[in-house]
C-alpha beads as a LAMMPS data file, in Angstrom:
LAMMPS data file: protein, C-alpha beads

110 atoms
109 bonds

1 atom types
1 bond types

-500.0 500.0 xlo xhi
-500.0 500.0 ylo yhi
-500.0 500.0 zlo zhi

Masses

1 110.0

Atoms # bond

1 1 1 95.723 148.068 208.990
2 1 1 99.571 148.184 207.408
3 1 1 102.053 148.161 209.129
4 1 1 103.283 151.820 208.497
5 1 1 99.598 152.855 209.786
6 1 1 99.832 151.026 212.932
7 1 1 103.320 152.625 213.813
8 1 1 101.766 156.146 213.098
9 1 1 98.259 156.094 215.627
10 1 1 100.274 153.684 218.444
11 1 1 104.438 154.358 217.762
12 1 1 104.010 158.243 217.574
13 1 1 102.227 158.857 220.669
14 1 1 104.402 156.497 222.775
15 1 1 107.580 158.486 221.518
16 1 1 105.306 162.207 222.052
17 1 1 104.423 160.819 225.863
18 1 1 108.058 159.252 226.380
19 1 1 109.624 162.620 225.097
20 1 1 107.476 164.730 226.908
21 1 1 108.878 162.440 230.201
22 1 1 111.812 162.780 229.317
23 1 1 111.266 166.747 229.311
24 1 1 110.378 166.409 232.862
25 1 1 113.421 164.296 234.512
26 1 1 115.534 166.717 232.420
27 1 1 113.784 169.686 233.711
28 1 1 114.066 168.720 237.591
29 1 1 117.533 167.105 236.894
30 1 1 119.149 170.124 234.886
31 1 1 121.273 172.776 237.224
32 1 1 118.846 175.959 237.364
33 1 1 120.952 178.543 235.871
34 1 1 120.705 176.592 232.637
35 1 1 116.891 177.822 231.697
36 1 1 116.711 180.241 229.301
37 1 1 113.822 181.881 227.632
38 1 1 112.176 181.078 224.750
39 1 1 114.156 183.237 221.887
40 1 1 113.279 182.960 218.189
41 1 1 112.763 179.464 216.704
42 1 1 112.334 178.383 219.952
43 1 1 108.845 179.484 220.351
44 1 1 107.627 176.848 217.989
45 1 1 107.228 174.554 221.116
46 1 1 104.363 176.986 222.656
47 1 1 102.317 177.010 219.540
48 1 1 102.889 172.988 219.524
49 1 1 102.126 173.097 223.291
50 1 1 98.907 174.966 222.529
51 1 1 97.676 173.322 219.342
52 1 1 98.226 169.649 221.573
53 1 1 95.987 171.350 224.243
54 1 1 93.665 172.268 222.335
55 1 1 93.313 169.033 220.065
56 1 1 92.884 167.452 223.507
57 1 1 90.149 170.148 225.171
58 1 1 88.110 171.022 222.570
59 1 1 89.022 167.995 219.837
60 1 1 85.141 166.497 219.367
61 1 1 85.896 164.683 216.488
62 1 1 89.444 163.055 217.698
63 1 1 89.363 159.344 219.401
64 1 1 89.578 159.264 222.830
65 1 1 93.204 157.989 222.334
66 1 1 93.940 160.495 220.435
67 1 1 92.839 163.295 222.772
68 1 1 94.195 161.217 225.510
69 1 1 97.866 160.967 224.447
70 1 1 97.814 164.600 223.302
71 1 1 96.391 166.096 226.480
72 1 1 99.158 163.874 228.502
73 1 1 101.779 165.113 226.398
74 1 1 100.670 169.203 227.113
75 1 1 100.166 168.546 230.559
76 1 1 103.946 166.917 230.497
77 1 1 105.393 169.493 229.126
78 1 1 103.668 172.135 231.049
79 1 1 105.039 170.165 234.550
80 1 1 108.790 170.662 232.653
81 1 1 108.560 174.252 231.889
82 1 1 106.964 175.280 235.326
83 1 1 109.098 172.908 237.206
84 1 1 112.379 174.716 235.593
85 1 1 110.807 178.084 235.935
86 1 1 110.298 177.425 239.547
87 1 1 113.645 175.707 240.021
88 1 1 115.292 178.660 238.194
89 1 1 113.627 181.690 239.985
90 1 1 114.266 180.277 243.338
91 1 1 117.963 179.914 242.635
92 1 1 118.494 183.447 241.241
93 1 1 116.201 184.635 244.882
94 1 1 119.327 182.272 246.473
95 1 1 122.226 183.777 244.469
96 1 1 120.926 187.233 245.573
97 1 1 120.261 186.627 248.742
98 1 1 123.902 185.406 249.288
99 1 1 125.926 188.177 247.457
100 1 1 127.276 191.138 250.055
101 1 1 124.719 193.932 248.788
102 1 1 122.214 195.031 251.317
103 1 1 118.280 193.586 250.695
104 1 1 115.676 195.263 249.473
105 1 1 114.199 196.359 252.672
106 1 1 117.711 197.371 254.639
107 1 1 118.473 200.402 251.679
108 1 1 117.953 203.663 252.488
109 1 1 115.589 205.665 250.519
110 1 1 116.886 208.070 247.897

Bonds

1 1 1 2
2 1 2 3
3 1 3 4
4 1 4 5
5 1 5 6
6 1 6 7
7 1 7 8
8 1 8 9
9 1 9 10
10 1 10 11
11 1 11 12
12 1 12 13
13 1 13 14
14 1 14 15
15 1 15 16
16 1 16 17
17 1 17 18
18 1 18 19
19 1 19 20
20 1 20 21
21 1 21 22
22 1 22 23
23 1 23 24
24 1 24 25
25 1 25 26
26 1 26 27
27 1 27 28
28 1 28 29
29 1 29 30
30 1 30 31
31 1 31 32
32 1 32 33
33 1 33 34
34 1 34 35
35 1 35 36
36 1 36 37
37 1 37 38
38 1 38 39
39 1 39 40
40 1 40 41
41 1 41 42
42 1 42 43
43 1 43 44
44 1 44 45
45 1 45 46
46 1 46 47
47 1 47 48
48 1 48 49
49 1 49 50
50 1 50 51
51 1 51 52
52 1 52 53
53 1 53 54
54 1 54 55
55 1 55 56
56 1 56 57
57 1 57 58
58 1 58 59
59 1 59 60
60 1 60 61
61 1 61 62
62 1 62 63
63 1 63 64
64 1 64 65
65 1 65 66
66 1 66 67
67 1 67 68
68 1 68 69
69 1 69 70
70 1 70 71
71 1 71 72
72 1 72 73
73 1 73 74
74 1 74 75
75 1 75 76
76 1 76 77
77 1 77 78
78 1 78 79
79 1 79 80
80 1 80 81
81 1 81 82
82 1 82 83
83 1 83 84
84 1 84 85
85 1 85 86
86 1 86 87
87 1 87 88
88 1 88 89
89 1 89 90
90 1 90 91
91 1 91 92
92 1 92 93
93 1 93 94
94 1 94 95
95 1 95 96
96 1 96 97
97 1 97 98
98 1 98 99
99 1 99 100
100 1 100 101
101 1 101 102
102 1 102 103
103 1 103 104
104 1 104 105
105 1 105 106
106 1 106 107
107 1 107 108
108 1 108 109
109 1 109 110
């Protein structure tokens, strides 16, 4: 095995699983009104999401390191994108729950 091979099947995943990390401190570290939607190029990263899912699911003839690293890498960034979901839809429940207008339930009918 080269060199050049042996940085592709053992380098690549370790920077894939390390990224995907990194995805995750960034995602519970980031302030909450900085998530945004996925808009235009930017939904590249589902169908990369879903294509690493599925290599790891339903992958029969992958390694098992292959469908290993792949499947810890979806379920990484899954954690980052509902974690900053989550962190952002409980601080825009906070910001409206602190502005002067009356809640929901308090409004009179119309």
């Amino acid at each position: 095995m080269s060199l050049w091979e042996a940085l592709w099947r053992f380098g690549a995943p370790v920077v894939f699983v390390v990224g995907a990390a990194a995805a995750v401190l960034v995602a519970l570290r980031d302030p909450p009104n900085r998530f945004s939607r996925p808009r235009g190029r930017q939904w590249a990263w589902v169908g990369l999401w879903l294509m690493t899912a599925g290599d790891s699911a339903f992958g029969t003839d992958r390694s098992w390191f292959e469908r290993a690293w792949k499947g810890t890498t979806a379920l990484l960034f899954a954690v980052a994108v509902t974690a900053a979901a989550w962190r952002h839809y409980r601080w825009r429940k906070h910001v409206r729950l602190t502005d002067d207008s009356p809640s929901l339930d308090t409004r009179p009918d119309s």
